[in-house]
C-alpha positions as CSV (number, residue, x, y, z in Angstrom):
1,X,59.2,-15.5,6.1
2,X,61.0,-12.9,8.4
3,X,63.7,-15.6,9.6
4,X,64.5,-16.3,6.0
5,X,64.7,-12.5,4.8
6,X,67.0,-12.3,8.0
7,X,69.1,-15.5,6.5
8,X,69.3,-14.1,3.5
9,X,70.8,-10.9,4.8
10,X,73.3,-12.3,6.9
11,X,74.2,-14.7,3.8
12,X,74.4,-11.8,1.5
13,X,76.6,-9.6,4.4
14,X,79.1,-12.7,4.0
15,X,79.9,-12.3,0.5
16,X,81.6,-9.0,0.8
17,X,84.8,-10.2,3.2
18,X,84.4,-13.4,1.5
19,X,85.2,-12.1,-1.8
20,X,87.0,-9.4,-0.9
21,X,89.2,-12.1,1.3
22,X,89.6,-14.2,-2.1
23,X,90.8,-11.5,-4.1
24,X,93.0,-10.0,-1.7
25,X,95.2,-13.5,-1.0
26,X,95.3,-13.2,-5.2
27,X,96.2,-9.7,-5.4
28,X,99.1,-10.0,-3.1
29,X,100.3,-13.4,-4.5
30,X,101.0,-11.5,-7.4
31,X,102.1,-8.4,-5.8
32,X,105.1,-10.6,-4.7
33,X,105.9,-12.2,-7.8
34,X,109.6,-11.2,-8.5
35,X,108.8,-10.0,-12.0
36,X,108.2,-6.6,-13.4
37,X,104.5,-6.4,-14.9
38,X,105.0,-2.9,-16.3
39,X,108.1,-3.9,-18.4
40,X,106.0,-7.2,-19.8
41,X,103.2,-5.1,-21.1
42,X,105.2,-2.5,-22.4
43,X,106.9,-4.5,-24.3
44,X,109.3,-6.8,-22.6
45,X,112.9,-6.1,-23.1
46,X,112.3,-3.9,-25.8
47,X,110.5,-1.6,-23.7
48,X,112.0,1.9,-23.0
49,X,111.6,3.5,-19.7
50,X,109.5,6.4,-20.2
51,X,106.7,3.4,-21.6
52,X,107.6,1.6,-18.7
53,X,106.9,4.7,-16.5
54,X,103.8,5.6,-18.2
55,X,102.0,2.1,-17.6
56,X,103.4,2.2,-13.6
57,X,101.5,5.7,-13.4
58,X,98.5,4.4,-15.3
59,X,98.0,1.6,-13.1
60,X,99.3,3.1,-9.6
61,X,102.3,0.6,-9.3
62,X,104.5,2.9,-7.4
63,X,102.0,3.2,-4.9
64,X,101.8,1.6,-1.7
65,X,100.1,-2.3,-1.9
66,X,96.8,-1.3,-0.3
67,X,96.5,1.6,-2.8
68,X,97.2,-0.9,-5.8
69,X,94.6,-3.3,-4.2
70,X,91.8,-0.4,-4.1
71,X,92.8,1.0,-7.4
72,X,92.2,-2.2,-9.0
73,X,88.8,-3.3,-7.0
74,X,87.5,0.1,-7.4
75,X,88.3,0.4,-11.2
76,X,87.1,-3.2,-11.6
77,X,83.6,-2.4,-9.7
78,X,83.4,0.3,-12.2
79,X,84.5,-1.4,-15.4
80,X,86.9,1.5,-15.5
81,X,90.3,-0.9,-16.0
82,X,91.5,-1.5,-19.2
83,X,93.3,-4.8,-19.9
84,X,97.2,-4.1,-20.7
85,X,97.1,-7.0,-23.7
86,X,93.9,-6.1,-25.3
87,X,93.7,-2.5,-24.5
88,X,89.8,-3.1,-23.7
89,X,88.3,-2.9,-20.8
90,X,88.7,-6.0,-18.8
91,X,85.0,-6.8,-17.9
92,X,84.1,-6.4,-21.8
93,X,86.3,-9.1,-21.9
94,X,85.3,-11.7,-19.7
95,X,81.8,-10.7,-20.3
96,X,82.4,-12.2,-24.0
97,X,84.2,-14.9,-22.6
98,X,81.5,-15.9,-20.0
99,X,78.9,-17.5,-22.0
100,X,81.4,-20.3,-23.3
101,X,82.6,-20.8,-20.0
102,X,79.1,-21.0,-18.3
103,X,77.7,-23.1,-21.2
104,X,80.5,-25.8,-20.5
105,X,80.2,-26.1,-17.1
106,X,76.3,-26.8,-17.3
107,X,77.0,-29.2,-20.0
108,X,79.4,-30.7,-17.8
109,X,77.0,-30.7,-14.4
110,X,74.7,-32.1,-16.9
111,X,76.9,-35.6,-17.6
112,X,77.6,-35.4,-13.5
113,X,73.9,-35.7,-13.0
114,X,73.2,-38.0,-15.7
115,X,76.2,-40.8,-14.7
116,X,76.5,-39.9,-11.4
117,X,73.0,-40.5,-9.8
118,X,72.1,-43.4,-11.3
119,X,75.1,-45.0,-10.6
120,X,75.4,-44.2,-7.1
121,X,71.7,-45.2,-6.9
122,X,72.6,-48.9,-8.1
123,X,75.3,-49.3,-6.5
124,X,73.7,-48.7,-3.0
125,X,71.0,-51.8,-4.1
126,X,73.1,-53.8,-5.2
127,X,75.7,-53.1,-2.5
128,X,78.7,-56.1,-2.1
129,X,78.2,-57.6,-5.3
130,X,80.4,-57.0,-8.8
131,X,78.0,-54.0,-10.1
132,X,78.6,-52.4,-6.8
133,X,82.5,-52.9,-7.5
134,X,82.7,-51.7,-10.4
135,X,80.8,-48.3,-9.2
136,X,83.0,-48.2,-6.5
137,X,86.2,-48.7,-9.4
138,X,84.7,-46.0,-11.8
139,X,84.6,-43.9,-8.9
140,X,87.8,-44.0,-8.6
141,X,89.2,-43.4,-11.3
142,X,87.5,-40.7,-11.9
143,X,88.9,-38.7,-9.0
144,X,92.4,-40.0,-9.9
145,X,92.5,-39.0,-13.4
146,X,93.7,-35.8,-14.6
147,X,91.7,-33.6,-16.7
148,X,93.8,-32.4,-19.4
149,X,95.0,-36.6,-20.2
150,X,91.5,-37.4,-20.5
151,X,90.6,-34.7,-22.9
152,X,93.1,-35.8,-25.0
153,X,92.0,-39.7,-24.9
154,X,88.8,-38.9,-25.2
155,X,90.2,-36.2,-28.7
156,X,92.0,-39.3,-30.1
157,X,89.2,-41.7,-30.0
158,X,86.5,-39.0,-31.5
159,X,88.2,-36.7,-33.4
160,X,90.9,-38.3,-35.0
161,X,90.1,-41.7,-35.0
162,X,85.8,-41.9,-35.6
163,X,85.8,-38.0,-36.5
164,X,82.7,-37.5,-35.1
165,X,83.3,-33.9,-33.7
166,X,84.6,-31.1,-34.4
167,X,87.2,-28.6,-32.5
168,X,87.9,-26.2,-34.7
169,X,86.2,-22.5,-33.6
170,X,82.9,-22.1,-31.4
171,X,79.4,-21.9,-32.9
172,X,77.1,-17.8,-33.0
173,X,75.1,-17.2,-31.1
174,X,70.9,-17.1,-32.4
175,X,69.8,-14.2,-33.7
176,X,67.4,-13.2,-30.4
177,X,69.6,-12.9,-27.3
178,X,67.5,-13.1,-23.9
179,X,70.5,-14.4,-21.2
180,X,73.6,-13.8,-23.3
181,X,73.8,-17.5,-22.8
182,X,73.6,-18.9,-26.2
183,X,72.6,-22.2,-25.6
184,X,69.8,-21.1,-23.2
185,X,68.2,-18.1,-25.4
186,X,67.9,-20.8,-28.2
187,X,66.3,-23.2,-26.4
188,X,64.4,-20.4,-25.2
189,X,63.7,-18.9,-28.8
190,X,62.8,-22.8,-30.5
191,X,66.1,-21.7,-32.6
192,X,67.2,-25.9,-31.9
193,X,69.5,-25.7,-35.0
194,X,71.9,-23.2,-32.9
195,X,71.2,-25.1,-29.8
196,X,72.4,-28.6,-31.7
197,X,76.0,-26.8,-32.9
198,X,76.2,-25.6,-29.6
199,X,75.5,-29.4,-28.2
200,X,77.6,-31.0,-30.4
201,X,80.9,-28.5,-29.7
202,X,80.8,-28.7,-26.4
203,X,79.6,-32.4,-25.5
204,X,83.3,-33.8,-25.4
205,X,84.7,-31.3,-23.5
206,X,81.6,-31.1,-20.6
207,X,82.2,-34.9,-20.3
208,X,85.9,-35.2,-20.0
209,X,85.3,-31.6,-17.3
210,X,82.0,-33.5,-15.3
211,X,83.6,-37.4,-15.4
212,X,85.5,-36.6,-12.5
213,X,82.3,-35.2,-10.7
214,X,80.3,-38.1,-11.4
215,X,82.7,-40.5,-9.8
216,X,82.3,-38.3,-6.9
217,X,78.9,-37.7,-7.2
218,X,78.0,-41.6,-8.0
219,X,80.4,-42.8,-4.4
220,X,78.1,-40.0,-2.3
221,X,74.8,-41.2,-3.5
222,X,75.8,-44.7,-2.9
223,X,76.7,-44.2,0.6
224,X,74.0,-41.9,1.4
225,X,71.2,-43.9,0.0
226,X,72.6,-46.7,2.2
227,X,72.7,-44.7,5.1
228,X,68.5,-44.0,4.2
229,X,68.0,-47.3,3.9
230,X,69.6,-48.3,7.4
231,X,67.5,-45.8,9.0
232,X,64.6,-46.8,11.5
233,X,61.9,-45.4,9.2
234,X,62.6,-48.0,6.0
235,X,62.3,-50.8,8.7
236,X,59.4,-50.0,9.6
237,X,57.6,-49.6,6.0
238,X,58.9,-52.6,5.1
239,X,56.9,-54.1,8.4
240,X,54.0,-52.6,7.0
241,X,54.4,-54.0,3.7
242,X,54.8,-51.3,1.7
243,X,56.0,-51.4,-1.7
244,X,59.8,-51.6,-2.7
245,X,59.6,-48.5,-5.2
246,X,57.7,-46.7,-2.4
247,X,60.5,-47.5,0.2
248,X,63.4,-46.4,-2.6
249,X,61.5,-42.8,-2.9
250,X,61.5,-41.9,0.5
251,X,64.3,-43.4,1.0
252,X,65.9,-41.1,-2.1
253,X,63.9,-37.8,-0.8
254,X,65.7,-37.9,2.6
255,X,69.2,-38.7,1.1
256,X,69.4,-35.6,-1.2
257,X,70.4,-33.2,1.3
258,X,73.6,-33.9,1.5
259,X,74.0,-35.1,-2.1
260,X,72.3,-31.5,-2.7
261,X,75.4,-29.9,-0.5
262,X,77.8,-32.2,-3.0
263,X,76.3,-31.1,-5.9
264,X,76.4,-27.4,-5.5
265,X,80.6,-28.2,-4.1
266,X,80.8,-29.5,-7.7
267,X,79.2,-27.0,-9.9
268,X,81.6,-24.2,-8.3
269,X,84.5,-26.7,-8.7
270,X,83.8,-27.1,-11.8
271,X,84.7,-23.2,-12.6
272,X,88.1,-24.2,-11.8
273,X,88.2,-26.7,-13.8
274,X,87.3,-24.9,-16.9
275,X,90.6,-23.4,-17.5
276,X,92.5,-26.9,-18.8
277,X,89.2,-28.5,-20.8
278,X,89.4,-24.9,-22.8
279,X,92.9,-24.8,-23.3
280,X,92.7,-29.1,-24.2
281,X,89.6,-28.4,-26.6
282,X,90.3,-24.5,-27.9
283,X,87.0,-23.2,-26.3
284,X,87.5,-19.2,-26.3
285,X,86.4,-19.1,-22.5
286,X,87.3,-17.4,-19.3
287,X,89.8,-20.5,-18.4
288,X,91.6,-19.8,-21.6
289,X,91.5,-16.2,-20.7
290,X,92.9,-16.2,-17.8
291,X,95.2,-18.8,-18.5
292,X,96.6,-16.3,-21.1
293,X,96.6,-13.3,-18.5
294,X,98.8,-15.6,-16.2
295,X,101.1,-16.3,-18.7
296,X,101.4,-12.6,-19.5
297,X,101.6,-11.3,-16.0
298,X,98.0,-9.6,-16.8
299,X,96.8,-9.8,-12.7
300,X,94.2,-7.5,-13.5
301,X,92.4,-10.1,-15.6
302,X,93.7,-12.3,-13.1
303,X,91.6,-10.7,-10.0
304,X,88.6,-10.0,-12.5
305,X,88.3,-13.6,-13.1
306,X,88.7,-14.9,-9.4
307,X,86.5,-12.2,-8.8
308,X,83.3,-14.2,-11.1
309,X,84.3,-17.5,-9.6
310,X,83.8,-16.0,-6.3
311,X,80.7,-14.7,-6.7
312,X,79.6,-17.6,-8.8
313,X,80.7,-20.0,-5.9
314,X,78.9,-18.3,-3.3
315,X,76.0,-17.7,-5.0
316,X,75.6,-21.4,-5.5
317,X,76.1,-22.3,-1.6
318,X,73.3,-19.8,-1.1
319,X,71.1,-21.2,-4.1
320,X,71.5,-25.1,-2.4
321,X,71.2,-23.7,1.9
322,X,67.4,-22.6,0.4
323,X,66.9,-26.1,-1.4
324,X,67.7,-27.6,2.1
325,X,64.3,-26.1,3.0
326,X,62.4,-27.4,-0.3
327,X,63.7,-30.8,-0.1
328,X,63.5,-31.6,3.6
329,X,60.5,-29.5,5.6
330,X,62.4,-30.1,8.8
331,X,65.2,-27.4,7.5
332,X,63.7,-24.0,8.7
333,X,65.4,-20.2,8.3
C-alpha cells in the first residue's frame, strides 16, 4: 500500500509540467499567429482603436509572452476569464458543453468495445482463413477512413434515405442531476425515457467517432491473443487436457494488458476526435466549441479546452497503470 500511495504521487507530480507543457506549445502557437486577436473580437475592421485598446489591456496583450501565458493560466485556474465571443466566462462554457462531449465519446468507446473485441477475438481462432481476412480488411479500413466522410455516409443512409434518426437539436437533461452527465444521472435516476432520446441522438455519431477505434482495437486483440496462445503455458494445458473454453480464458486474462494500454490510448484519442463528428452531426459540444473559438481567433477557449483534454488524457493513463495491477497480479506499485 505504501509503494502505490508513493506511485500515485509521483504520477500525480507529472501532471503539472505535463499539462502545463501542453498548454504552453498551444499558447505560443497562437502567440505567433500573424493576426490581431484584439481587432477580431472588437469587431474586425469595423473596430475603432480605443475598443481595440480596451480588450489588449483587459487581456494583458501588450505584455510580455510569459505574462500573457500566466495571465491566462491563472485567470483560467480561477474561472476569472471571460470569453471575448460570449462575454461569459469561459469555464461556464465548456462546462455546458462537456456533458455532450463526454456522453459521445463513451457512446463511442462503447461501439469500440462492442466490435472491436469480439472481432479481434475471432480473428486470432480463426487465424489464416477468410474470417481472419476480412478482420484484418475491416481493420483497415477503419484506420484509413476519415471521420468526417464517414459521418456523412453513414447521414445519407439513416437520415435521408431510412430516416431513422434524427439531427436536429440535443435532447434535456432529466429532471434529477447527480454527475451533470445526462445520460448517466438517468440511468442512475430509472428516468430510461431521457436515457433512450439521449441513445438514440447520439448512436450514429459515437459509431462513425469509435469505427476507427474498433479496427484498431479488433487488429491488437487479434495479435495479442495469438501471442497468449503461443506462449508455453497454453501448451502445456492443452497436455493436460484441459478444456478449450478454459484455455481461451486464460489465454484472454493475460492478453488484456496491453489491449488495456490500447484501450485507454483510444478513449483519450477519442477527445480529439470529437471536434469533426459534432461539427458532421450538429452536437453542441466542446469540439464544436472550440472549433468555433479557432475560427474566431478566441485562444482563450482554445487553451481552456486543451486544458480538459489534458487532464482528461492523463487521468485515463493513470486509471489503466492501476488496472495493470487488477488484471495481472504480477504488476506491483
Amino acid at each position: 500500500m505504501a509503494n502505490l500511495k508513493k506511485f500515485l504521487v509521483r504520477r500525480l507530480l507529472t501532471f503539472i509540467p505535463t499539462i502545463i507543457g501542453v498548454t504552453l506549445i498551444v499558447f505560443l502557437i497562437a502567440y505567433v499567429i500573424p493576426a490581431d486577436p484584439a481587432r477580431a473580437w472588437a469587431g474586425g475592421e469595423k473596430a475603432t482603436p480605443q475598443a481595440i485598446e480596451k480588450i489588449r489591456q483587459q487581456y494583458h496583450m501588450n505584455d510580455p509572452w510569459y505574462s500573457q501565458y500566466w495571465f491566462l493560466i491563472s485567470g483560467l485556474a480561477e474561472n476569472k476569464i471571460v470569453d471575448p465571443r460570449t462575454s461569459n466566462y469561459v469555464f461556464d462554457d465548456v462546462s455546458k458543453r462537456f456533458p455532450v462531449t463526454f456522453e459521445l465519446t463513451l457512446v463511442a468507446f462503447f461501439f469500440i468495445l462492442i466490435i472491436g473485441l469480439p472481432l479481434g477475438i475471432l480473428a486470432a481462432l480463426k487465424r489464416n482463413t477468410w474470417v481472419d481476412t476480412v478482420v484484418r480488411i475491416f481493420a483497415l479500413t477503419g484506420v484509413s477512413m476519415p471521420i468526417f466522410w464517414l459521418g456523412y455516409l453513414l447521414m445519407y443512409i439513416f437520415f435521408v434515405k431510412w430516416r431513422v434518426i434524427t439531427l436536429a437539436g440535443f435532447p434535456a437533461p432529466p429532471a434529477h442531476t447527480i454527475t451533470h452527465v445526462p445520460m448517466i444521472d438517468a440511468l442512475i435516476t430509472g428516468d430510461f425515457k431521457t436515457f433512450s432520446q439521449h441513445i438514440s441522438r447520439l448512436w450514429l455519431p459515437g459509431l462513425t467517432l469509435g469505427f476507427t477505434g474498433s479496427g484498431v482495437l479488433a487488429r491488437f486483440v487479434r495479435n495479442s491473443f495469438l501471442e497468449a496462445l503461443s506462449s508455453d503455458y497454453v501448451a502445456f494445458l492443452k497436455a493436460k487436457g484441459v478444456s478449450k473454453l478454459r484455455i481461451y480464458r486464460h489465454a484472454l486474462k493475460n492478453a488484456l494488458v496491453p489491449i488495456v494500454t490500447v484501450l485507454g490510448l483510444q478513449f483519450g484519442g477519442l477527445l480529439g476526435g470529437t471536434p469533426i463528428t459534432e461539427r458532421v452531426f450538429g452536437l453542441p459540444g466542446m469540439g464544436s466549441y472550440v472549433l468555433d473559438a479557432i475560427s474566431n481567433l478566441d485562444f482563450p477557449a482554445v487553451v481552456a479546452i486543451t486544458f480538459i483534454f489534458a487532464l482528461i488524457f492523463v487521468t485515463t493513463n493513470l486509471i489503466v497503470d492501476l488496472l495493470y495491477a487488477v488484471i495481472d497480479p504480477r504488476v506491483r506499485y
